[in-house]
N, C-alpha and C positions, 0 to 999 in steps of 0.2 A: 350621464347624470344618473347618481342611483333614485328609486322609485320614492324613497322617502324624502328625497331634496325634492320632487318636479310636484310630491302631494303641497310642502311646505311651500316652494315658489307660489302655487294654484291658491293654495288657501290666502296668502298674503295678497294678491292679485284680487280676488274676493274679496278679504278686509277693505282693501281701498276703495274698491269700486263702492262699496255699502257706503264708506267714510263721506266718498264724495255725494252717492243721491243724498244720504240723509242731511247733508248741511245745506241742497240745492233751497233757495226760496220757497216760499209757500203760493198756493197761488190765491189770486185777491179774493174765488168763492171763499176757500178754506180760511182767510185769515177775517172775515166776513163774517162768516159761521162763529169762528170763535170769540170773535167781539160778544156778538149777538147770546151765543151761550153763559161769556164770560159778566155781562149785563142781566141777564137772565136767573144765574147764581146769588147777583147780589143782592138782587132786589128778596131771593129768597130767602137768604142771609137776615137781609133786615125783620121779614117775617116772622125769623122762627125767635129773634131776640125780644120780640113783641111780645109773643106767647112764653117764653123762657123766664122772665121775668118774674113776671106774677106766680107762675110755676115756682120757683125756688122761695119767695117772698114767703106764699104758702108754705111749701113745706118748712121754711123757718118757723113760722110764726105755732104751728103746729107739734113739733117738736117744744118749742117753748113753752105752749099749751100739757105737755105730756108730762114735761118738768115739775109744773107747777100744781100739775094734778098730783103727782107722784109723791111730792114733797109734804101736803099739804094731808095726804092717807097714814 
């Protein structure tokens, strides 16, 4: 076999092996963890749409405020 077949063999023997850990199952800590993180996000999610809110309302309403000033000079 020349050297560049037995690198190509090597590396594809490597692909596979990667192919296979990475589809193996999670195990129950890790998918545990991610629940928990994934609960953790959306509670923070809900948070930031609370504060967001009233953030853009303001800047509408302020802008409208500048219109009316502007128009009125």
């Amino acid at each position: 076999m020349k050297k560049s077949n037995k690198i190509a063999v090597a590396s594809g023997v490597g692909a596979v092996t990667v192919a296979g850990v990475s589809s193996a199952a999670l195990p129950t800590a890790a998918a545990g963890a991610f629940t928990t993180l994934s609960t953790d996000v959306l509670a923070l999610v809900d948070l930031a749409w609370g504060a967001a809110v009233p953030i853009v309302v303001a800047f509408i309403i302020l802008r409208m405020f500048k219109r009316a000033a502007s128009s009125a000079t």
